[in-house]
LOGUMI-832440 format. One record per residue (C-alpha): z, x, y; residue number from 1. Coordinates in nm, 2 decimals. Each point is the difference from the previous one (the first is absolute). Layout:
BEGIN
c3;c1;c2;pos
Z;X;Y;NUM $
...
This chain:
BEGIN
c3;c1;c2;pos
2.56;-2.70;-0.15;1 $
-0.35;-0.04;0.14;2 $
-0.10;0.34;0.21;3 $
-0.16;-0.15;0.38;4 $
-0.27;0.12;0.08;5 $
0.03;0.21;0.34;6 $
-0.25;0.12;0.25;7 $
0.28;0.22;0.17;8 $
0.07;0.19;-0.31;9 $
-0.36;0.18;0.03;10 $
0.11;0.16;0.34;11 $
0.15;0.28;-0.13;12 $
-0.39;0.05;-0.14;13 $
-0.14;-0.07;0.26;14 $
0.23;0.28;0.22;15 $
-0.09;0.28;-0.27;16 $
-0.42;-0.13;0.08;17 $
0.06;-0.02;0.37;18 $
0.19;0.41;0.00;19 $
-0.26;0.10;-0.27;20 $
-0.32;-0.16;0.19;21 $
0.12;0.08;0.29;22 $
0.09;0.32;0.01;23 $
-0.34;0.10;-0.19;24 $
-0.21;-0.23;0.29;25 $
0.24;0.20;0.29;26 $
-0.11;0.32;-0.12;27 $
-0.36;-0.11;-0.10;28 $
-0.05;-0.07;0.38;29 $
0.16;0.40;0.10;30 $
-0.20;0.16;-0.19;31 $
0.20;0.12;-0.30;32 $
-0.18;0.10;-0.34;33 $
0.11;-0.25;-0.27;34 $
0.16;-0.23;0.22;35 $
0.14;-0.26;-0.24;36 $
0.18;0.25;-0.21;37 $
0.23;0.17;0.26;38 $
0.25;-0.20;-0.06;39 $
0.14;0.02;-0.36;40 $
-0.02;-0.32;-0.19;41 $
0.33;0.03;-0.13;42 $
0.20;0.04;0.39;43 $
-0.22;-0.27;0.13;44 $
0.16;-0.28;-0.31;45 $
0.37;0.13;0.13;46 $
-0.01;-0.22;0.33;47 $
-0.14;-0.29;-0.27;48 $
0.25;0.03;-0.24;49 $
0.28;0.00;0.25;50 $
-0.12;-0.32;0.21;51 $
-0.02;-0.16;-0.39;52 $
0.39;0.09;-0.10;53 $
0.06;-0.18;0.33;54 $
-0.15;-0.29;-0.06;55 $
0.09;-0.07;-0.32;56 $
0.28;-0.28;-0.06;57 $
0.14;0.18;-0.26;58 $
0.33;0.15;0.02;59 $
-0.02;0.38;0.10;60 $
0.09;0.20;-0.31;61 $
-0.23;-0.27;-0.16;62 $
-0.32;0.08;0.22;63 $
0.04;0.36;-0.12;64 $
0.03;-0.12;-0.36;65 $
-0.35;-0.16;0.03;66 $
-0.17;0.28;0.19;67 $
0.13;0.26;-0.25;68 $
-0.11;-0.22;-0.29;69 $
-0.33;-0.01;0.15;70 $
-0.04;0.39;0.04;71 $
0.13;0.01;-0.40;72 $
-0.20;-0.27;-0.12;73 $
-0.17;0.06;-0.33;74 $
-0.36;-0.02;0.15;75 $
0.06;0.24;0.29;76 $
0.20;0.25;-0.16;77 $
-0.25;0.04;-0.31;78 $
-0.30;0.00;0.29;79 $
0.21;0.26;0.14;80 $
0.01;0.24;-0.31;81 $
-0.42;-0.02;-0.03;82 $
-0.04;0.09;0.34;83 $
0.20;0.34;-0.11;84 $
-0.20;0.05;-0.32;85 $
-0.31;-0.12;0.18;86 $
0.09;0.28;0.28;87 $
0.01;0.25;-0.21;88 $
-0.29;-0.07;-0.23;89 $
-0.22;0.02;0.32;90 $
0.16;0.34;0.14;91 $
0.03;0.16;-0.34;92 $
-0.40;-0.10;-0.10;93 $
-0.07;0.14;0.38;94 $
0.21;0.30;-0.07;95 $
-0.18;0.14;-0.33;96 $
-0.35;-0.09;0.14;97 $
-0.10;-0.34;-0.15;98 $
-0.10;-0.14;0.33;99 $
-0.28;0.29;0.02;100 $
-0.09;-0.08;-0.34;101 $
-0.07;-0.39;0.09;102 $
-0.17;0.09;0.31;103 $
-0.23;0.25;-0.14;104 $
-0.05;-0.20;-0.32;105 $
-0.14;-0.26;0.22;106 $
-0.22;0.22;0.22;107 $
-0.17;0.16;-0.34;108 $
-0.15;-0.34;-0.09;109 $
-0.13;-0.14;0.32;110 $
-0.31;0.03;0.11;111 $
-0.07;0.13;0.34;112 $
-0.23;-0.33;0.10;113 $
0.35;-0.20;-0.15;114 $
0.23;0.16;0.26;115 $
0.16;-0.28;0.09;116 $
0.02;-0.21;-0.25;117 $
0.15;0.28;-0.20;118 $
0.26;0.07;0.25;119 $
0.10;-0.37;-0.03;120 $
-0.01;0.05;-0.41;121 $
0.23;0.33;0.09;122 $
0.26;-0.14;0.24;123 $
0.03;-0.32;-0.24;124 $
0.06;0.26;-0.34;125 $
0.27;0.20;0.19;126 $
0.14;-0.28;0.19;127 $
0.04;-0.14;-0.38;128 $
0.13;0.29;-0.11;129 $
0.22;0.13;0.26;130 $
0.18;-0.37;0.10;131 $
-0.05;0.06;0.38;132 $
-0.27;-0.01;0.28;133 $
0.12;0.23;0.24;134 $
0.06;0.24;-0.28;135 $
-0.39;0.00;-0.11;136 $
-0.09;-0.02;0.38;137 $
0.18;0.31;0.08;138 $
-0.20;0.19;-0.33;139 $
-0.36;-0.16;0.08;140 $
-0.01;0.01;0.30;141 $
-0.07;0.37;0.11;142 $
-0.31;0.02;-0.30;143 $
-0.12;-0.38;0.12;144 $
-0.02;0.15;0.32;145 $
-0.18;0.32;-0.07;146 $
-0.24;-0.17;-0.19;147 $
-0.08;-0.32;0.26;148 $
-0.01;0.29;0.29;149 $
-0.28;0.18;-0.22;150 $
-0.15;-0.31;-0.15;151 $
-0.04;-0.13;0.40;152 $
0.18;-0.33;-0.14;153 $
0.20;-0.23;0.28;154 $
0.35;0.11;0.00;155 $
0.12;-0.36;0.08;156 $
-0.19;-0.13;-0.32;157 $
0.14;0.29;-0.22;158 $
0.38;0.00;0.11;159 $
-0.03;-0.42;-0.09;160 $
-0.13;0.13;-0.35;161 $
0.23;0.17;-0.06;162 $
0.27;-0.19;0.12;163 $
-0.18;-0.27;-0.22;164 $
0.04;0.16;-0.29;165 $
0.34;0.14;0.08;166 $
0.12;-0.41;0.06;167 $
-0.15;-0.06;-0.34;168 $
0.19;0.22;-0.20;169 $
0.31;-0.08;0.20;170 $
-0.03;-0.41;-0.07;171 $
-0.08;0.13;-0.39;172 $
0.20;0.29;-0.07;173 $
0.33;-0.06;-0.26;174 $
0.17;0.23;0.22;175 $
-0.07;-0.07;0.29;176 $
0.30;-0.14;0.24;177 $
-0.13;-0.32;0.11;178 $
-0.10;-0.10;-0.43;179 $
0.39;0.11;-0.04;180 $
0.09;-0.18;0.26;181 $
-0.23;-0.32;-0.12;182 $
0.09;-0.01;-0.36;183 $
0.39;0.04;0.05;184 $
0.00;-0.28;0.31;185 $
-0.22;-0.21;-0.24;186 $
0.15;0.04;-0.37;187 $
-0.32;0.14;-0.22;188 $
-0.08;0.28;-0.10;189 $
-0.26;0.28;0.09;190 $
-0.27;-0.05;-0.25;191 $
-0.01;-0.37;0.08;192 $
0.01;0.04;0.38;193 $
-0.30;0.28;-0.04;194 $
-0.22;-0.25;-0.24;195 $
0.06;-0.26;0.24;196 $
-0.05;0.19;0.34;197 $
-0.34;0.21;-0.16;198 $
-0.17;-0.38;-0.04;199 $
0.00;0.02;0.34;200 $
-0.02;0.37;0.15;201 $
-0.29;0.09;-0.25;202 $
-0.23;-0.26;0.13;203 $
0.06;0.14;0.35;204 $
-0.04;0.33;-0.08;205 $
-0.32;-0.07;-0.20;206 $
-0.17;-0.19;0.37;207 $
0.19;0.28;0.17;208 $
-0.24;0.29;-0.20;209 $
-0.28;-0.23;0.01;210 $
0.03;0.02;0.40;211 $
0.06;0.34;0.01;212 $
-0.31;0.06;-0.20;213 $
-0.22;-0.05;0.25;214 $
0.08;0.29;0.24;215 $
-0.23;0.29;-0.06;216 $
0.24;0.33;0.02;217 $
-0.29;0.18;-0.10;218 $
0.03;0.33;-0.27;219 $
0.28;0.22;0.16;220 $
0.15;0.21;-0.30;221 $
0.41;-0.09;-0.01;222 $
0.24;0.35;0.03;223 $
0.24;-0.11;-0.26;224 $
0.34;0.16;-0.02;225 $
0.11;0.17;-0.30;226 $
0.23;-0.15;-0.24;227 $
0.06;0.03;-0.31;228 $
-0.10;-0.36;-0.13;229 $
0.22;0.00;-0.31;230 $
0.28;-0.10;0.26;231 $
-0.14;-0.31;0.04;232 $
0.08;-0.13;-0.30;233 $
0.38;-0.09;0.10;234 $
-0.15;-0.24;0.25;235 $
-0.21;-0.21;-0.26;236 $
0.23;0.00;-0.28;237 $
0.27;-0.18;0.22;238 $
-0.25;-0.26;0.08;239 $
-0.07;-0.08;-0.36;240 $
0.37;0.02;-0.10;241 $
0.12;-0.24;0.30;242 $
-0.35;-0.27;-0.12;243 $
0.10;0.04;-0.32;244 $
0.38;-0.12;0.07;245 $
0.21;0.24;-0.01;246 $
0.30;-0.02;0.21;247 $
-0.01;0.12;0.34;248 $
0.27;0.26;-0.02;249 $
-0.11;0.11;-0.32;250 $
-0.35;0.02;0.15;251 $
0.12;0.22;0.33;252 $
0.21;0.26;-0.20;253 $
-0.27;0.10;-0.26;254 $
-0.26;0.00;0.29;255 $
0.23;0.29;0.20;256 $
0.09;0.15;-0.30;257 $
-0.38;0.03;-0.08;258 $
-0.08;0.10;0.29;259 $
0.25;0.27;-0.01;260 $
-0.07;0.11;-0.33;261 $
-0.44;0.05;0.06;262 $
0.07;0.20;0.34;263 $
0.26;0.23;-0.18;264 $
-0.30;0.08;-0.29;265 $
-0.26;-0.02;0.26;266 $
0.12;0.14;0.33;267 $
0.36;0.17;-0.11;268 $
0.16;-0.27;0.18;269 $
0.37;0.11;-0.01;270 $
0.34;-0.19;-0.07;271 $
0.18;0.07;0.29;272 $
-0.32;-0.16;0.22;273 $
0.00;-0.29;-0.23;274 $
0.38;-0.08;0.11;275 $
-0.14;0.04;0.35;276 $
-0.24;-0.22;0.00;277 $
0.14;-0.25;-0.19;278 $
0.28;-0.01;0.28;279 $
-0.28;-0.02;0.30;280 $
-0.17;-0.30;-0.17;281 $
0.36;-0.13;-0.02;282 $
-0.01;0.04;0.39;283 $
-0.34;-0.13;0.04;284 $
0.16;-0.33;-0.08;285 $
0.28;0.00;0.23;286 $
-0.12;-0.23;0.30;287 $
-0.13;-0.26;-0.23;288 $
0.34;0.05;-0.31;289 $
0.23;-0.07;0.31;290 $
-0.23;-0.29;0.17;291 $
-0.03;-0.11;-0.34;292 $
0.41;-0.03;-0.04;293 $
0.07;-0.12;0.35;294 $
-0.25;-0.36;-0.02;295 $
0.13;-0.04;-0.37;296 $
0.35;-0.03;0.25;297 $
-0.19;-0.17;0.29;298 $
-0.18;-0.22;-0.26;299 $
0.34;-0.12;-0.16;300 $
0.16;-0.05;0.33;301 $
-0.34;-0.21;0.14;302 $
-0.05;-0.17;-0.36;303 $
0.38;-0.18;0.03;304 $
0.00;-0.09;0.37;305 $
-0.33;-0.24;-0.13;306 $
-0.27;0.23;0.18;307 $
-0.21;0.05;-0.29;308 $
-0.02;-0.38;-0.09;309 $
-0.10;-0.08;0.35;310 $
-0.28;0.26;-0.02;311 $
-0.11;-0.12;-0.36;312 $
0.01;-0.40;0.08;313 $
-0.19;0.09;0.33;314 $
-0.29;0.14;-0.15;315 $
0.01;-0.24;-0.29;316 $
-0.06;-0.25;0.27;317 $
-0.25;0.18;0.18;318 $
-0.22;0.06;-0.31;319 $
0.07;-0.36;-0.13;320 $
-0.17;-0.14;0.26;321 $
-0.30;0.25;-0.02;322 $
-0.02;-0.01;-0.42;323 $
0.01;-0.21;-0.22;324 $
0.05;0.19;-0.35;325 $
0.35;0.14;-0.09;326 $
-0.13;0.34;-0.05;327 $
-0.22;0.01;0.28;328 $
0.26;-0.04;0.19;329 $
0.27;0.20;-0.15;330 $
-0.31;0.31;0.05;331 $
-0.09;-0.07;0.36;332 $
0.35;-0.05;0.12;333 $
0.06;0.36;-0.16;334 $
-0.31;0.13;0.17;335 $
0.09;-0.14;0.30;336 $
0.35;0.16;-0.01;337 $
-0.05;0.31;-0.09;338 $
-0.29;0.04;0.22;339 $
0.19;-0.08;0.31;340 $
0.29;0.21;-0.09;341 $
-0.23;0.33;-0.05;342 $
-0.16;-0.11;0.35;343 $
0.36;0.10;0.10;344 $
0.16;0.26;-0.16;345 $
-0.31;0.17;-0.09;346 $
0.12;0.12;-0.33;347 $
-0.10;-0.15;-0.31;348 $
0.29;0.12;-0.23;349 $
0.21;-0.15;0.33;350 $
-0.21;-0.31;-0.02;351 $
0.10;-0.06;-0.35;352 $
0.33;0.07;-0.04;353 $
0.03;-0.26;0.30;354 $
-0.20;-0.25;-0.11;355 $
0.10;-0.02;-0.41;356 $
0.26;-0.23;-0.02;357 $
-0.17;-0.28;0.17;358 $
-0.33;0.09;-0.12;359 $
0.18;-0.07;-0.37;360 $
0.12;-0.31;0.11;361 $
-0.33;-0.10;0.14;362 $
-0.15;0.10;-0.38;363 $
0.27;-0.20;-0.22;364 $
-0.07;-0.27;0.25;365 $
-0.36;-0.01;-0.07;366 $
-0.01;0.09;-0.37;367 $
-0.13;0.33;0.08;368 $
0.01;0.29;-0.27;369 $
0.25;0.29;0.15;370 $
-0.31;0.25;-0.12;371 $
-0.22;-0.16;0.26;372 $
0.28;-0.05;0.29;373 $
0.08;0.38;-0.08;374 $
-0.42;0.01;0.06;375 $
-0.06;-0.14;0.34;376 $
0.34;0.14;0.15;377 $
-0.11;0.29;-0.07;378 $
-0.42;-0.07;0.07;379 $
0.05;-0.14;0.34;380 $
0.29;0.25;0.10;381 $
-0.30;0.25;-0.09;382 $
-0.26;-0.17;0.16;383 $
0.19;-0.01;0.39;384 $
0.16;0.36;-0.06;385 $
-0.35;0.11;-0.05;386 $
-0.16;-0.15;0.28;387 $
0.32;0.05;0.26;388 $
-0.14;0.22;0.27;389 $
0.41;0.10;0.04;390 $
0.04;0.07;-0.36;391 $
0.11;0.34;-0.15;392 $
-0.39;0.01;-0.20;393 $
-0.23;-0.05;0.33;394 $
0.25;0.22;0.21;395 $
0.02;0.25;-0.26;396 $
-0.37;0.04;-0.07;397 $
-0.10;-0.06;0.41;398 $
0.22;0.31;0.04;399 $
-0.15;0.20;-0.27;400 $
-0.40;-0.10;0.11;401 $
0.08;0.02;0.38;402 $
-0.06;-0.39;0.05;403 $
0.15;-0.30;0.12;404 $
0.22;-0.18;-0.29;405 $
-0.24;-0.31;0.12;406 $
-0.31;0.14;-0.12;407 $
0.18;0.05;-0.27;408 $
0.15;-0.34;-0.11;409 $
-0.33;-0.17;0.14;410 $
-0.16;0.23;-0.32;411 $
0.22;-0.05;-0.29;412 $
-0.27;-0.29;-0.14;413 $
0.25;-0.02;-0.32;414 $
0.26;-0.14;0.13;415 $
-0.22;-0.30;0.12;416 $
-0.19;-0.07;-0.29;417 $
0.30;0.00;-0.19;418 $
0.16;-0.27;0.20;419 $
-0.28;-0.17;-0.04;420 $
-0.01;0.01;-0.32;421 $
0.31;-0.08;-0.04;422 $
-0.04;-0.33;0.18;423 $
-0.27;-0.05;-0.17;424 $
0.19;0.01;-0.35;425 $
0.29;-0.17;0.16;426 $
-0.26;-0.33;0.09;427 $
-0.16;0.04;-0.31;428 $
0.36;-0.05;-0.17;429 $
-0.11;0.08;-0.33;430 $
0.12;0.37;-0.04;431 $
0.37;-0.13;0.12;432 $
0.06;-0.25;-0.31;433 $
0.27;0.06;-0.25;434 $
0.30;0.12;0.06;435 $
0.16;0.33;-0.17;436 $
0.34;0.08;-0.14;437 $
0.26;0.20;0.23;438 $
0.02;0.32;-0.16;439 $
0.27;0.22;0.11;440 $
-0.06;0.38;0.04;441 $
């Protein structure tokens, strides 16, 4: 039987939107720091996920059949289990001082005059490394800050560096939640999804540096933190193990067990801590493992009541009328999607995980390669998360500077060129042709 398409079935979405936006704008207007995150992701779905057993036509026990095969689907549960081993990656690396090591490797090879564009080159190595903006915020921030107060550099224009290069790394990184979340919703793999999305994020990063060039930050000498630099090695070799195609999991485990293993030679890192932090990294990932388990439910429940293939043949229609190519269309419609949904939520793992199934649709519709649907989700969730003025980044970093998260978002240049090059690419059509095979992590 032919599923109907249904507008009605998107207004358990639109209820989680409404409680998450909301609630963030309510509190945004009283004066609470980080507004949009008081309320927890995963309470504000509940009230969604109720209004959709409701409406569903299904018999009862059957509606909880398809929300609990949505929570255990293949895709979520195996995004589920990287988020962990992502987690605790991050936490253990942090723990046996290979954050320090990146950030003062860094600093050693930038030259005063170069302050900024070498903070950029920093934020987008350990955003890379480390899977997660806030995460490299939260290290760079207190040395960027040092160093721009000394230097006599606008605060505005260095938190949007960093936050530049933090959005980077975070669009690029293999571990990062929103490339989990983009490969698993799309059906490629890492290395492919990475290839694709650095066509595009390099070329922005090269006009970014080329802009940030010509501030003169004159010849302050950098403080840089002590580290022993050796524990940066954990970091790289993950990257070249994950490009090079080796499976996600396997990729994850050697990269904590590495990382282990250099701070127990280098910094008698002990067992017992180890166990620790694996656990806290666990934790780490708890709003986004249950968020991620709730709209695989939500998603099932939305997906059989028609909701999705309202949402997919609308923008099909919209773009059809505006393009004419397949591609083009299949790209822009994503854009478009994701794009809005960030404006929303305003979280880009969020943003995806919301946004995949129809954004797959939309790519088998237009011929488009999962790698490069995996690519813009991911790009353009980026691009609006960077420049939200109620994201966590700008609030984060207008906290840690003493300024407004406007000046902030108004200052992360990145995240526009990258948009634009991204619609530039998309117009140009040429980097989206030929399709790739489905490969299954």
């Amino acid at each position: 039987m032919t599923q109907t398409a249904s507008a009605r079935a998107l207004l358990p979405l639109g209820l989680f939107l409404a409680l998450f936006l909301g609630t963030g704008i309510y509190f945004q207007f009283t004066g609470v720091d980080y507004a949009f995150y008081q309320l927890a992701s995963p309470v504000a779905i509940l009230p969604a996920i109720i209004l959709a057993v409701l409406l569903s036509k299904q018999d009862f026990e059957d509606r909880i059949d398809t929300f609990v095969a949505g929570v255990g689907e293949r895709n979520i549960v195996t995004m589920c289990m990287i988020y962990l081993l992502a987690g605790a990656f991050s936490t253990v690396a942090a723990a046996t001082g290979g954050v320090d090591a990146m950030v003062a490797l860094g600093l050693q090879v930038i030259p005063p005059q170069f302050l900024l564009p070498g903070l950029f080159v920093i934020a987008a190595v350990v955003s890379t490394a480390m899977g997660t903006s806030m995460g490299t915020l939260a290290a760079l921030a207190p040395v960027a800050l040092g160093l721009g107060q000394a230097a006599e550099i606008d605060l505005a224009l260095l938190a949007g560096v960093l936050v530049s290069g933090a959005m980077f790394g975070d669009n690029l990184s293999i571990i990062s939640d929103t490339t989990i979340a983009a490969t698993r919703t799309q059906g490629c793999n890492m290395a492919d999804k990475f290839k694709a999305n650095l066509k595009i994020a390099l070329p922005a990063a090269v006009i970014t540096l080329i802009w940030l060039f010509t501030y003169d930050t004159g010849a302050v000498p950098p403080k840089i933190p002590e580290a022993n630099l050796w524990l940066s090695l954990p970091y790289f070799l993950i990257i070249v193990l994950a490009v090079m195609g080796l499976n996600v999991f396997a990729v994850l485990m050697l990269g904590i067990i590495l990382a282990a293993l250099f701070g127990m030679v280098a910094v008698g890192y002990e067992w017992i801590a180890f166990s620790k932090d694996i656990y806290e990294g666990f934790i780490s990932m708890q709003e986004i493992f249950l968020l991620s388990l709730l709209i695989g439910g939500l998603s099932a429940l939305i997906r059989e009541q028609g909701g999705l293939k309202f949402l997919s043949e609308t923008v099909g229609r919209v773009t059809s009328k505006l393009f004419k190519h397949p591609q083009q269309r299949a790209a822009f419609g994503i854009a478009g999607l994701t794009g809005l949904t960030n404006f929303a939520v305003a979280n880009n793992t969020v943003t995806i995980l919301l946004s995949g199934e129809v954004s797959k649709r939309l790519a088998e519709e237009g011929n488009l390669a999962p790698r490069q649907s995996a690519s813009l989700l991911d790009i353009f969730a980026c691009v609006v998360q960077g420049a939200l003025p109620y994201g966590a980044q700008a609030l984060l970093m207008g906290a840690s500077f003493g300024l407004s998260p406007l000046e902030v978002s108004i200052h992360t240049g990145y995240s526009f060129i990258l948009a634009g090059v991204a619609i530039a690419m998309i117009i140009w059509r040429r980097p989206l042709e030929g399709r790739a095979e489905v490969v299954p992590v």
